[in-house]
MARDREN-215190 format. One record per residue (C-alpha): residue in one letter; residue number from 1; x, y, z. Coordinates in steps of 0.02 Angstrom, whole numbers, padded with zeros to 5 digits. Each point is the difference from the previous one (the first is absolute). Layout:
! residues N
+------+-----+--------+--------+--------+
| code | pos |      u |      v |      w |
+------+-----+--------+--------+--------+
|    A | NUM |      X |      Y |      Z |
...
+------+-----+--------+--------+--------+
***
This chain:
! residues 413
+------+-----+--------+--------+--------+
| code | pos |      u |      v |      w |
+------+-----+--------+--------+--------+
|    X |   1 |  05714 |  01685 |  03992 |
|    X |   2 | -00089 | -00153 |  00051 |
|    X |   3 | -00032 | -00072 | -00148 |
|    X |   4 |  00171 |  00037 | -00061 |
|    X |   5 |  00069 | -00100 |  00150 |
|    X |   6 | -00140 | -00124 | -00010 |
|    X |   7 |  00098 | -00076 | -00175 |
|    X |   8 |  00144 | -00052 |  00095 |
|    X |   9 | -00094 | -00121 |  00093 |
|    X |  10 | -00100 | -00084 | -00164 |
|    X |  11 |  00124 | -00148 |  00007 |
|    X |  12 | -00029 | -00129 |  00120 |
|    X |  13 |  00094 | -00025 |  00157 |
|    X |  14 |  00048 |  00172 |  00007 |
|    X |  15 | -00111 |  00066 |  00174 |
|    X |  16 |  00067 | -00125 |  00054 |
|    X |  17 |  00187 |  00001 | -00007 |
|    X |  18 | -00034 |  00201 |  00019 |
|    X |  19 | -00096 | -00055 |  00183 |
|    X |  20 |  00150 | -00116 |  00048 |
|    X |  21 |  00114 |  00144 | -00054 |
|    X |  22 | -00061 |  00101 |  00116 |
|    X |  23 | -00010 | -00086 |  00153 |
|    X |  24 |  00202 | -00041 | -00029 |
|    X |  25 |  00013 |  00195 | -00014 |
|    X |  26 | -00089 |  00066 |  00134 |
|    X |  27 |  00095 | -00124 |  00123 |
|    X |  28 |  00177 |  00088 | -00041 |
|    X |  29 | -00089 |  00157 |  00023 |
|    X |  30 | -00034 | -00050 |  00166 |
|    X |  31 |  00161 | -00073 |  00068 |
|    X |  32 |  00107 |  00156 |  00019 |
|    X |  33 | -00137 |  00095 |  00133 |
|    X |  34 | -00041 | -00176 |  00080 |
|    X |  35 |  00191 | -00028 |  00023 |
|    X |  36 |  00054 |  00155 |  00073 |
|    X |  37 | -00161 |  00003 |  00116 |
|    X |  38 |  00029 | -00166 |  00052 |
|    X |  39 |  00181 |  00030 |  00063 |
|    X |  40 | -00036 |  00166 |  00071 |
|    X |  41 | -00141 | -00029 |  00091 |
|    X |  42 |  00085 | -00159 |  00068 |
|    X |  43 |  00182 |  00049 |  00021 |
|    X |  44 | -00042 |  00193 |  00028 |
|    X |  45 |  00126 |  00042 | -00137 |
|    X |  46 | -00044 |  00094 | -00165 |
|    X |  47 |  00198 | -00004 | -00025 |
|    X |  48 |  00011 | -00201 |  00010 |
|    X |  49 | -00175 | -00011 | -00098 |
|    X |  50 |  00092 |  00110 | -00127 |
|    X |  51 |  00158 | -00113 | -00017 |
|    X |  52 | -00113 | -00158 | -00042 |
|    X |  53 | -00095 |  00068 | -00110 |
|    X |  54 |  00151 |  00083 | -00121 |
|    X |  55 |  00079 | -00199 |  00008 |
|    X |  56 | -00177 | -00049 | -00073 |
|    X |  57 |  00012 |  00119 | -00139 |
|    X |  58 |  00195 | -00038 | -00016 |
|    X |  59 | -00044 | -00158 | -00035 |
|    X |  60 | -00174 |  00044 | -00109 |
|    X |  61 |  00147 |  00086 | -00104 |
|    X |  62 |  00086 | -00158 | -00015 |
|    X |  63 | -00116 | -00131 | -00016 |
|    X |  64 | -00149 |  00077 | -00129 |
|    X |  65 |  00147 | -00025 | -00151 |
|    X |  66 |  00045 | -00163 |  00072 |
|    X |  67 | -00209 | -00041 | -00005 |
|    X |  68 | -00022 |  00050 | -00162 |
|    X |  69 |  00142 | -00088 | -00087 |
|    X |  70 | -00094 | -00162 |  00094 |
|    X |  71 | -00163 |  00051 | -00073 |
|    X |  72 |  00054 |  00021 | -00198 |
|    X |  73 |  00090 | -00160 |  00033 |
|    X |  74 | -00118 | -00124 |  00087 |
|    X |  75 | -00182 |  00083 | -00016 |
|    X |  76 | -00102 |  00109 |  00128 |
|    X |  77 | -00099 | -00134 |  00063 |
|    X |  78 |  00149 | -00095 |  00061 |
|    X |  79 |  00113 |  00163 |  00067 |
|    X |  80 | -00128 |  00094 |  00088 |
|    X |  81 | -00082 | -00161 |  00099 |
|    X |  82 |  00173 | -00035 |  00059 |
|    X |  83 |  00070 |  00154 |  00041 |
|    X |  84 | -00159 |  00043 |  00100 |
|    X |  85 |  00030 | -00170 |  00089 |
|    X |  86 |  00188 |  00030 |  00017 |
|    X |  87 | -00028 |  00174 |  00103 |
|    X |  88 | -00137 | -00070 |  00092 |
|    X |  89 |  00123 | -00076 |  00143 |
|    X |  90 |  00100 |  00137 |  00023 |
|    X |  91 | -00172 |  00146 | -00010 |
|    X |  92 | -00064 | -00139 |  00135 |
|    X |  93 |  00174 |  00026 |  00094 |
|    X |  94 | -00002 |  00160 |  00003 |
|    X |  95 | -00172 |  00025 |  00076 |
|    X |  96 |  00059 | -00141 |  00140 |
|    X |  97 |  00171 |  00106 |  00023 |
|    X |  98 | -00093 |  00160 |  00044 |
|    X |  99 | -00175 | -00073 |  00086 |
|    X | 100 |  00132 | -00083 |  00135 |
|    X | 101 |  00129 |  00123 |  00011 |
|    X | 102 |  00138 | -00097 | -00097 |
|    X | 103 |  00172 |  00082 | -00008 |
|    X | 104 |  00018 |  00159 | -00125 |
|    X | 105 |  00098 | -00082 | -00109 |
|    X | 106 | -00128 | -00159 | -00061 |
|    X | 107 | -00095 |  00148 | -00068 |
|    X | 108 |  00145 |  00032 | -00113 |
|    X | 109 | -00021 | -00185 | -00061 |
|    X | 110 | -00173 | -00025 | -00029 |
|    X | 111 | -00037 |  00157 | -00079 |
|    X | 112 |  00100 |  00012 | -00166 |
|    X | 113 | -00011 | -00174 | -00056 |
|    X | 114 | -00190 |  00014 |  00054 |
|    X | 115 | -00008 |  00176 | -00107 |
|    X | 116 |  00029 | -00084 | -00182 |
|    X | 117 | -00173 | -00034 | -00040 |
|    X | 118 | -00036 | -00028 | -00205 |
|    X | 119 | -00041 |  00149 | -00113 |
|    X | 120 | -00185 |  00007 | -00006 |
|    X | 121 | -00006 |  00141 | -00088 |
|    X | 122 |  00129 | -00042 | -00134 |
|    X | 123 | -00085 | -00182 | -00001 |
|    X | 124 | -00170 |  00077 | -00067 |
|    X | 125 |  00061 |  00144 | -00120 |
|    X | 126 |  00101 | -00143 | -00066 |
|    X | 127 | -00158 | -00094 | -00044 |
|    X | 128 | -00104 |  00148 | -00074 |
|    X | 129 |  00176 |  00022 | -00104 |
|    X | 130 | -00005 | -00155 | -00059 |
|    X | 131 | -00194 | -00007 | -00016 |
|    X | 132 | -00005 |  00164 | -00110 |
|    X | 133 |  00189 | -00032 | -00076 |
|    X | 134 | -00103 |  00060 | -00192 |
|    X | 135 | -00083 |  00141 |  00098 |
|    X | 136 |  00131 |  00148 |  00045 |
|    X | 137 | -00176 |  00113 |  00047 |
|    X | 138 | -00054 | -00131 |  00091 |
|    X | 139 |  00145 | -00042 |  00095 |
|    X | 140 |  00026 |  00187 |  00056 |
|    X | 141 | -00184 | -00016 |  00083 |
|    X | 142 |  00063 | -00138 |  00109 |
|    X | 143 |  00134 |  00082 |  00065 |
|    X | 144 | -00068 |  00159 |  00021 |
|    X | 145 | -00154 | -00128 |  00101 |
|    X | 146 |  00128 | -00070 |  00066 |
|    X | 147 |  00087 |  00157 |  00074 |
|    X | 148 | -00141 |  00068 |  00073 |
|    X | 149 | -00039 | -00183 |  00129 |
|    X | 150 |  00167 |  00032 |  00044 |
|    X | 151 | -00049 |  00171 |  00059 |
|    X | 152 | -00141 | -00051 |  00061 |
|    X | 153 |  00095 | -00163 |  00117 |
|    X | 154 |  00123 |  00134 |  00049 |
|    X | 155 | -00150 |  00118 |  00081 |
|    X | 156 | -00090 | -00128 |  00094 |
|    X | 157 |  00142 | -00137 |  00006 |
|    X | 158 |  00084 |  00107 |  00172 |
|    X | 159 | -00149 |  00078 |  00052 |
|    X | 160 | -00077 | -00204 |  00018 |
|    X | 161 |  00155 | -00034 |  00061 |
|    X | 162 | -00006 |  00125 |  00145 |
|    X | 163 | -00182 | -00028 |  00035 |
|    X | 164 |  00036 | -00175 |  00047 |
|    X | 165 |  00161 |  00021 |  00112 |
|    X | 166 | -00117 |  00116 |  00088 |
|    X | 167 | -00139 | -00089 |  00029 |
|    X | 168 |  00035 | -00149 |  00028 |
|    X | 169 |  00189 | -00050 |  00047 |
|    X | 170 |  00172 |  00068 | -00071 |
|    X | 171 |  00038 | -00164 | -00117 |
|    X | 172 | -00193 |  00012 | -00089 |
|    X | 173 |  00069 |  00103 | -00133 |
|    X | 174 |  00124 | -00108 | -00036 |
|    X | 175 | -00080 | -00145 |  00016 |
|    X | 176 | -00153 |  00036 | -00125 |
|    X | 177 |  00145 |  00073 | -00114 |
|    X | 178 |  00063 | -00183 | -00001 |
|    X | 179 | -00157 | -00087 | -00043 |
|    X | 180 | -00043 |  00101 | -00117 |
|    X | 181 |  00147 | -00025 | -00104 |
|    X | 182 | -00016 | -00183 |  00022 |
|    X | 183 | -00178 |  00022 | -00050 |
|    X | 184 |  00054 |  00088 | -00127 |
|    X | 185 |  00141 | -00099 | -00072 |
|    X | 186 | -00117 | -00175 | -00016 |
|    X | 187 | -00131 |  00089 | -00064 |
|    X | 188 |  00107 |  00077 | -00113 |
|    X | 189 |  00078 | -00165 | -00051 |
|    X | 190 | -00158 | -00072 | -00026 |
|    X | 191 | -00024 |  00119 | -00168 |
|    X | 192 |  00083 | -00126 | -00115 |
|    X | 193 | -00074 |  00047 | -00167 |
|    X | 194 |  00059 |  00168 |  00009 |
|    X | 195 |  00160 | -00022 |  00053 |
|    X | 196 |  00147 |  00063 | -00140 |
|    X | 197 |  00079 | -00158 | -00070 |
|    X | 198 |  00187 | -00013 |  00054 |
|    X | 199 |  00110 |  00041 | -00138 |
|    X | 200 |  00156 | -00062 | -00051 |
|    X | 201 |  00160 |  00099 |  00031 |
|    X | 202 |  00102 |  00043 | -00148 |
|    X | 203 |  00185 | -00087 | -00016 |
|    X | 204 |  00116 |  00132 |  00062 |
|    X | 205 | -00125 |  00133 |  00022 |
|    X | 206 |  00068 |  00047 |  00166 |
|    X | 207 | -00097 |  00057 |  00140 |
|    X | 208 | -00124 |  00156 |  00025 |
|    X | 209 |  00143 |  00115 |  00020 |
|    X | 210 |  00031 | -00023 | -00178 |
|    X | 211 | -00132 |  00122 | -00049 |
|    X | 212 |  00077 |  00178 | -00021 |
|    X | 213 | -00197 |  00065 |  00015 |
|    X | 214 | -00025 | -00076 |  00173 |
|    X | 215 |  00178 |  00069 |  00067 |
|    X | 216 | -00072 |  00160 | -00052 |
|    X | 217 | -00163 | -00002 |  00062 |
|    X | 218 |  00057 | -00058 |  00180 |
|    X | 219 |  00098 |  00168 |  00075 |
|    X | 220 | -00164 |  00074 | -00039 |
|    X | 221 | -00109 | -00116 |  00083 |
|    X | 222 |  00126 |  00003 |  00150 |
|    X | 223 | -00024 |  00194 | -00014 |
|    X | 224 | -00201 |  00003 |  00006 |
|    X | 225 |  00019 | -00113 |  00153 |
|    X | 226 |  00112 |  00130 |  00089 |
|    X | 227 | -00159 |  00103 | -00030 |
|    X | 228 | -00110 | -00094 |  00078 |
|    X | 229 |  00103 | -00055 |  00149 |
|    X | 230 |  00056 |  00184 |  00040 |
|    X | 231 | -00189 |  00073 | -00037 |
|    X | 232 | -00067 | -00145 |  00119 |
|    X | 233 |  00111 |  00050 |  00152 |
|    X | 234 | -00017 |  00185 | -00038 |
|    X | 235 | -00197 |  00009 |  00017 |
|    X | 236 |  00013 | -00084 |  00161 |
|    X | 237 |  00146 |  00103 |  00064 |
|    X | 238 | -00092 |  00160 | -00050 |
|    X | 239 | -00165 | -00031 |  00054 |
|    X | 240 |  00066 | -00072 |  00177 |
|    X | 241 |  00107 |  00164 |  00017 |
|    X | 242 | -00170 |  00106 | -00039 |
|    X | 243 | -00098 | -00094 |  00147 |
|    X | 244 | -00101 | -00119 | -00126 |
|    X | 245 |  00087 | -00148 |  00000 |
|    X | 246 | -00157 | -00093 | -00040 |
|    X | 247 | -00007 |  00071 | -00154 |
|    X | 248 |  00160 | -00060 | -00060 |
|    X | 249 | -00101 | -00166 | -00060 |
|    X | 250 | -00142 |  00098 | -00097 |
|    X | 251 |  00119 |  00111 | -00075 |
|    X | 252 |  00093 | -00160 | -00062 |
|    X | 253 | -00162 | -00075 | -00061 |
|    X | 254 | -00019 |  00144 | -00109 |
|    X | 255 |  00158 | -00028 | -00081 |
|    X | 256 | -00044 | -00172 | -00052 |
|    X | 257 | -00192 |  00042 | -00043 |
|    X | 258 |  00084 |  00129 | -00138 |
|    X | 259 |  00102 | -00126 | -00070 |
|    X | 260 | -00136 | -00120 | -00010 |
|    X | 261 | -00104 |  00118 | -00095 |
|    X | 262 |  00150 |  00046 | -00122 |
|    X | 263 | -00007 | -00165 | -00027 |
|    X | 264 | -00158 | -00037 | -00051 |
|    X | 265 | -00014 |  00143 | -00114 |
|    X | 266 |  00171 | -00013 | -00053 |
|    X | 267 | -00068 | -00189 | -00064 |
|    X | 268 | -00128 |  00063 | -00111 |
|    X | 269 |  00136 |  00116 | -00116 |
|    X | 270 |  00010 | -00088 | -00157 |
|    X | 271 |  00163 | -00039 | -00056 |
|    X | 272 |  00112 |  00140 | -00100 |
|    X | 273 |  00174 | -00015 |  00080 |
|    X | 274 |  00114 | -00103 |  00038 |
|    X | 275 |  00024 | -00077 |  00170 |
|    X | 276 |  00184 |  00094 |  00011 |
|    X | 277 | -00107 |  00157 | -00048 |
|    X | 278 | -00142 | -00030 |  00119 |
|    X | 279 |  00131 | -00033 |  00137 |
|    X | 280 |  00087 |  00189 | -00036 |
|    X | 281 | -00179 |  00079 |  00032 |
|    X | 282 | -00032 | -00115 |  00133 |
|    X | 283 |  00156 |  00075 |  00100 |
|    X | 284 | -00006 |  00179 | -00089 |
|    X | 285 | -00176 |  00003 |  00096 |
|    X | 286 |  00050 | -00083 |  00163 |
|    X | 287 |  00155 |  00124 |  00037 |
|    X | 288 | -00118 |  00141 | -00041 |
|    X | 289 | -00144 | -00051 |  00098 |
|    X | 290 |  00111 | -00041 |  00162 |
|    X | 291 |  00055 |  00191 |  00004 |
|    X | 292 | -00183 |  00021 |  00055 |
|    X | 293 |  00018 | -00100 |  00215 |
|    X | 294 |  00175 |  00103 | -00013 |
|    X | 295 | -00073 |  00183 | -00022 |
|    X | 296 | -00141 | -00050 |  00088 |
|    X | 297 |  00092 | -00047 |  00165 |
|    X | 298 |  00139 |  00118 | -00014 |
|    X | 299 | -00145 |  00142 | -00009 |
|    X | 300 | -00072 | -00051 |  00155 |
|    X | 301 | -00163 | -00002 | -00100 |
|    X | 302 | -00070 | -00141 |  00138 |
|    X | 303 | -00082 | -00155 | -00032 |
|    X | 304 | -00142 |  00033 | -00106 |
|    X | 305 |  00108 |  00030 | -00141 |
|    X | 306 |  00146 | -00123 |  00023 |
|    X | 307 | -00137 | -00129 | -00026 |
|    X | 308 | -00041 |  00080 | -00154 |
|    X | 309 |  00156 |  00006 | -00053 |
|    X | 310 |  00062 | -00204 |  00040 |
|    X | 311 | -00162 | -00036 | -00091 |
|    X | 312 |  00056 |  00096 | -00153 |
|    X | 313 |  00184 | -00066 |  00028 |
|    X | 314 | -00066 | -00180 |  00017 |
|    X | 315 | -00101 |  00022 | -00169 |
|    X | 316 |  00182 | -00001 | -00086 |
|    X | 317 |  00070 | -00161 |  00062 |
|    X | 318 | -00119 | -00119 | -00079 |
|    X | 319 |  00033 |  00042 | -00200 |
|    X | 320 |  00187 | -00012 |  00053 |
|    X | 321 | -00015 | -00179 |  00071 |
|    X | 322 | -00121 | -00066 | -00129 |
|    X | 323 |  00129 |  00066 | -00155 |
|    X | 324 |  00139 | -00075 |  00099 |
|    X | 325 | -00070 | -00173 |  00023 |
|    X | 326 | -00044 |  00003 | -00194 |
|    X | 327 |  00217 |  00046 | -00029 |
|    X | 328 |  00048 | -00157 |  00091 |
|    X | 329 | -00164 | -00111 | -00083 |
|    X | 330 |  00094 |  00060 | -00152 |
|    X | 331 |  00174 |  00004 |  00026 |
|    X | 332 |  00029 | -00158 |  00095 |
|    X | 333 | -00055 | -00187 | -00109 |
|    X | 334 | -00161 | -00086 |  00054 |
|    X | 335 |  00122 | -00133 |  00073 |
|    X | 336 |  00062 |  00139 |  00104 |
|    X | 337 | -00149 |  00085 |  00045 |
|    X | 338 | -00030 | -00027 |  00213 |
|    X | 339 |  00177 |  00029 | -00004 |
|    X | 340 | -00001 |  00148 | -00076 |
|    X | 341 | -00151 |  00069 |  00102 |
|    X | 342 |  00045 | -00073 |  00168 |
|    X | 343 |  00177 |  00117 | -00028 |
|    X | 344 | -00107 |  00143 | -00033 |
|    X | 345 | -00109 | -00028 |  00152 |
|    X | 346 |  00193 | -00022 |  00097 |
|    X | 347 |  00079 |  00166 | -00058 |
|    X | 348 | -00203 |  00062 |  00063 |
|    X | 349 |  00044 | -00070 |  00157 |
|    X | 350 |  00176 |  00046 |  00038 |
|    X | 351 | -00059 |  00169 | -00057 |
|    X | 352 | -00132 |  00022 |  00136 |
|    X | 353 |  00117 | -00069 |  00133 |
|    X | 354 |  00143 |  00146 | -00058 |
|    X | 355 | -00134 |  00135 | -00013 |
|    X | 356 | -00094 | -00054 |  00165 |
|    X | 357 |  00186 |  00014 |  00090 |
|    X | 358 |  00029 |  00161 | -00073 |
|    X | 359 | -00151 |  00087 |  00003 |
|    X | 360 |  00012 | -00054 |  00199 |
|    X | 361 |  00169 |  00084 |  00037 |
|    X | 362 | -00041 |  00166 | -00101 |
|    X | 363 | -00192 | -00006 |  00100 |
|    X | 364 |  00118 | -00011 |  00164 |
|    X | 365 |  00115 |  00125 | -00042 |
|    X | 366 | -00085 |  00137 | -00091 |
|    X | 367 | -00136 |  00105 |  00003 |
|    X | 368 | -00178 | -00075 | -00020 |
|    X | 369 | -00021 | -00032 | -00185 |
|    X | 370 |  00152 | -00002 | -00050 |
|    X | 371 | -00006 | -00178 | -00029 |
|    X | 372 | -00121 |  00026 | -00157 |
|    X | 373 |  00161 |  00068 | -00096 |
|    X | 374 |  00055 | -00193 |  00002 |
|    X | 375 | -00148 | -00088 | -00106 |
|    X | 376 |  00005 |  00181 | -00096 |
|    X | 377 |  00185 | -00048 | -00053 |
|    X | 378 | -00017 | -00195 | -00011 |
|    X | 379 | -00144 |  00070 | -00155 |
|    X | 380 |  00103 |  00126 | -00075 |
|    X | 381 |  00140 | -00143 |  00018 |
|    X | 382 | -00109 | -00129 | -00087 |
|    X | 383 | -00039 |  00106 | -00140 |
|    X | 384 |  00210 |  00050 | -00026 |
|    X | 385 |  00029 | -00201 | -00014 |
|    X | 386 | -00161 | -00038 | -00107 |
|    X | 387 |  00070 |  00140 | -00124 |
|    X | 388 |  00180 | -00078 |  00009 |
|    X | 389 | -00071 | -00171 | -00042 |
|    X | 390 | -00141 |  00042 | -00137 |
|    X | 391 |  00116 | -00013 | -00165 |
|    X | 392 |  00042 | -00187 |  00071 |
|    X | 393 | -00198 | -00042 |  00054 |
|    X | 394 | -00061 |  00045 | -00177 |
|    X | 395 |  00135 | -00123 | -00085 |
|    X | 396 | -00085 | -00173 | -00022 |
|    X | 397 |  00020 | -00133 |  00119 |
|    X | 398 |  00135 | -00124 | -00063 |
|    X | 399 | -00072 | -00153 |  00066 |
|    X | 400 | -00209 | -00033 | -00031 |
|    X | 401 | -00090 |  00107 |  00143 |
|    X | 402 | -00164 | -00065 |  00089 |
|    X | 403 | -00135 | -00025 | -00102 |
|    X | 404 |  00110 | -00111 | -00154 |
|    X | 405 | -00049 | -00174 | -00035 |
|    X | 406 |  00118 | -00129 |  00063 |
|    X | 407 | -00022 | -00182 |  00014 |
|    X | 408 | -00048 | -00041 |  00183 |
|    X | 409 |  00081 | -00142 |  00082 |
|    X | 410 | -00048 | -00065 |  00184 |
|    X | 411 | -00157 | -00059 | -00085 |
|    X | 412 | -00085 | -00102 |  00148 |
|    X | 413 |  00077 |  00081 |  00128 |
+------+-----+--------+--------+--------+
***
């Protein structure tokens, strides 16, 4: 396995843009714990903590499209400086606001147009795109590599996140989440030579929206984010109603260490489908596999079990994210491409909001474990809407997807 990942990184620059990468990453993995801790433990209200955090990912929605558009357009180096720059007044106004007991309300201000921070992830697997654009194998390593660091920022991201706020003060989350993004982001900039030329728009091509493969692939990334949301919320719910509510965040970690080890395997497969195809299995596997935390809970089978079974369930998310990012690299032009990626990441994230909200009301109102019929659904759903949309994912892309030579203009930039 090593040696097969150890190829990716033959070409120089790469560590590094991967390190940079990753400190972007693991700062927006931090943010939602550290802002939620920060206004509770300050304002004593989970309810108002709640509010500003679902305007931040409102506005996440929003603003990653918006991001992207500015990235094919201008470059990364110039986009992801200045929107790091751009969110640093009000992510500096919002820590103010709540250290000093500001009114309610400048929380409500500083926190969306503080949450739109560039698309580190989309910003890399953009570069190993256009690094391996000859190289479909190698391509579908990356993103299964890069798959896994996102499971692996999402484990330790809140767990860092809450380790801080606790030890030291309620805004030290927060804070290091800020200066590591704008660590992140110059360091980040500072990788010129690998950076994906800037190509030019075609007359009348229209925007991202124009590709039929992309409007098909989005319900079902909105659907595998209802999964996670719901599954999130669920394991806490359940393990706080069995008396172990400090297990909710090991429990959670197992979810994400199974996907990360999907991943990694799921990397080394050589090639014999086609993305479309890869994506079916990818969900086939994932609604089957999140039957497993359903039975489990609804058995009562305790604790010891449900952790085996999120670990299994989490080993079915990674193949379906991986084949999903390779759709949009190959529906949506190169021109197009942190557009088209930064919308996926959206539909992710409005996803996880709807599934978090739901998967709270049903943990509320039902029986303990009931909740685990939601992410069980949002699979089975995800699967329905992949099968619906494979006959128009396995027609070619009408405009060049990532990977075709263009001329590059910006040349200097």
């Amino acid at each position: 396995m090593l040696t097969s990942y150890r190829r990716l990184f033959a070409p120089p620059g790469t560590v590094a843009f991967t390190l940079a990468g990753l400190f972007g990453r693991l700062s927006i993995s931090m943010t939602g714990v550290g802002v939620v801790v920060m206004i509770a433990t300050r304002r004593d209200s989970y309810a108002l903590a709640g509010a500003v955090s679902a305007t931040g990912v409102a506005a996440v929605a929003l603003g990653l499209p918006l991001l992207g558009r500015l990235v094919d357009r201008y470059g990364q180096r110039k986009v992801a400086v200045r929107a790091v720059l751009a969110a640093a007044v009000p992510y500096t106004g919002l820590l103010l606001c709540v250290h000093y007991g500001a009114p309610a309300w400048t929380y409500f201000l500083c926190w969306p147009a503080a949450s739109v921070q560039p698309n580190f992830g989309g910003m890399v697997r953009a570069r190993w795109a256009h690094l391996y654009r000859d190289d479909p194998d190698a391509r579908h390593l990356a993103n299964s590599f890069e798959q896994a660091l996102d499971e692996l920022c999402f484990m330790a991201g809140p767990v860092l996140s809450m380790l801080l706020c606790t030890s030291f003060f309620p805004e030290a989350g927060l804070l290091a989440a800020g200066l590591l993004s704008g660590v992140g982001a110059l360091l980040f900039a500072a990788q010129r030579r690998t950076e994906p030329p800037v190509r030019p728009v075609a007359r009348g091509a229209g925007g991202v929206w124009r590709s039929g493969g992309l409007r098909a692939v989005l319900p079902v990334f909105l659907a595998t984010g209802v999964a996670f949301g719901s599954m999130e919320v669920t394991t806490i719910a359940y393990s706080d109603a069995l008396g172990q509510r400090a297990a909710g965040g090991g429990l959670l970690a197992l979810v994400a260490a199974g996907s990360c080890v999907s991943g990694l395997a799921f990397g080394l497969i050589r090639l014999r489908r086609s993305a479309p195809a890869r994506l079916l299995a990818g969900t086939a596997a994932m609604a089957v596999l999140l039957l497993l935390p359903t039975a489990a809970a609804l058995s009562g089978a305790g604790l010891a079990v449900l952790a085996a079974a999120l670990f299994a369930a989490g080993s079915g998310t990674a193949p379906t994210m991986v084949a999903g990012m390779t759709v949009v690299q190959e529906a949506v032009p190169e021109s197009r491409l942190n557009e088209g990626m930064s919308l996926a990441v959206a539909g992710i994230v409005v996803g996880i909001s709807a599934g978090s909200a739901l998967g709270g009301a049903i943990a509320q109102h039902s029986a303990p474990g009931t909740g685990y019929l939601v992410p069980a659904a949002a699979a089975a759903s995800a699967l329905l809407l992949t099968l619906l949309a494979y006959r128009r994912l396995r027609q070619p892309a009408s405009a060049p997807a990532a990977g075709n030579s263009a001329v590059p203009v910006g040349a200097g930039r």
